[in-house]
N, C-alpha and C positions, 0 to 999 in steps of 0.2 A: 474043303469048301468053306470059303469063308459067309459067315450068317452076317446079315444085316440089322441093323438094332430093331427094326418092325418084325423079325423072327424072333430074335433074343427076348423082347417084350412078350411075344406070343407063347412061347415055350416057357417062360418063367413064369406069367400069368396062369397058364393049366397046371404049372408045379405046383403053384403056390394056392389053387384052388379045390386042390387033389391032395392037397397036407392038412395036415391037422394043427386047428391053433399054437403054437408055442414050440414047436418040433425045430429043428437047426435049418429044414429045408424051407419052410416056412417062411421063419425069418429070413433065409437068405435069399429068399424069392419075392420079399414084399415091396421091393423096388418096383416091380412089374405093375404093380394097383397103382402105387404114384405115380408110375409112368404114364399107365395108362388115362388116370385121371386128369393128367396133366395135358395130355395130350386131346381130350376130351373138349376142355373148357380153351386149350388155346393155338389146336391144331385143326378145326371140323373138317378141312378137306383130305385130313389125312384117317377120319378116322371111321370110314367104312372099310380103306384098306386092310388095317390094324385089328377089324374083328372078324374080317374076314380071315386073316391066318390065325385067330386062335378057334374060329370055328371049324379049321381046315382040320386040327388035334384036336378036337373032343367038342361034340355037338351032343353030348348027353340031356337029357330034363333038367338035372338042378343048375348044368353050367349056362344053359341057356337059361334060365329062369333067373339067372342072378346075372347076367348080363342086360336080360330085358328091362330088369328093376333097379339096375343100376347104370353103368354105363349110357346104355341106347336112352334112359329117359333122361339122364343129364344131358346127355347131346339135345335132344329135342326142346327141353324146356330150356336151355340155352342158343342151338341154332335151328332149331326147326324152323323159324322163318325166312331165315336165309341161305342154311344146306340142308333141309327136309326133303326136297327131290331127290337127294344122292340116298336116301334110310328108305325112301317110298319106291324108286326103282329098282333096290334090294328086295324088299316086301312082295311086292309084284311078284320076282325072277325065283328066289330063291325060299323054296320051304321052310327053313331054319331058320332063316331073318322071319316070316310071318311067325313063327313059335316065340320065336324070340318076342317079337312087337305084342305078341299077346298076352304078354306077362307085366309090361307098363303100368305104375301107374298114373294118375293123371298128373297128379305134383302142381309145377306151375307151368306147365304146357299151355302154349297159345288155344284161343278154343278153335281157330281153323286150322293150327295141326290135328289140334287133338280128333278132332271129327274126319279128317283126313285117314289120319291113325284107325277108328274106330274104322270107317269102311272100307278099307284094306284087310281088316281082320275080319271082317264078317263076311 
């Protein structure tokens, strides 16, 4: 079965979240954060697909907490205005996305994402 690089991304990103600073797998895995970030700031429609498979391997507390605080707020305070619908129809559907979203912080999120944000979590 060949993987697609939106799995290769996902499966390298829970390695490399699952390793320990400075370990061989770590590093061989840290392509996954660039990728992901990169894909963050110049891919938004692709990137509720992209955490949704790595939510698919490991929906644990810290990975999600370090997803809500990193990823998901870069996305928002970069596209919240224009693909926030695509993170709030997740929120809404999917438990793990509202964990996730409640771990934000505010940064420089628009203030009617951010209020948006807030009454999805509450």
């Amino acid at each position: 079965m060949d993987l697609d690089r939106s799995d290769e991304i996902a499966i390298a990103y829970v390695k490399l979240f699952s390793s320990e600073e400075g370990t061989s797998e770590y590093e061989e895995c840290f392509w996954a954060f660039d990728a992901l970030e990169e894909l963050t700031r110049l891919a938004p429609a692709l990137f509720v697909d992209q955490i949704d498979r790595i939510l698919v391997l490991d929906a644990g507390d810290d990975l999600i907490g370090y997803l809500g605080a990193g990823p998901l707020e870069d996305f928002l305070a970069l596209h919240g205005d224009t693909h926030g619908h695509q993170v709030f129809a997740k929120i809404r559907q999917d438990v793990n996305w509202r964990r996730m979203a409640r771990t934000v912080w505010r940064s420089t999120i628009s203030d009617s994402v951010w209020q948006e944000l807030q009454r999805l979590c509450n």
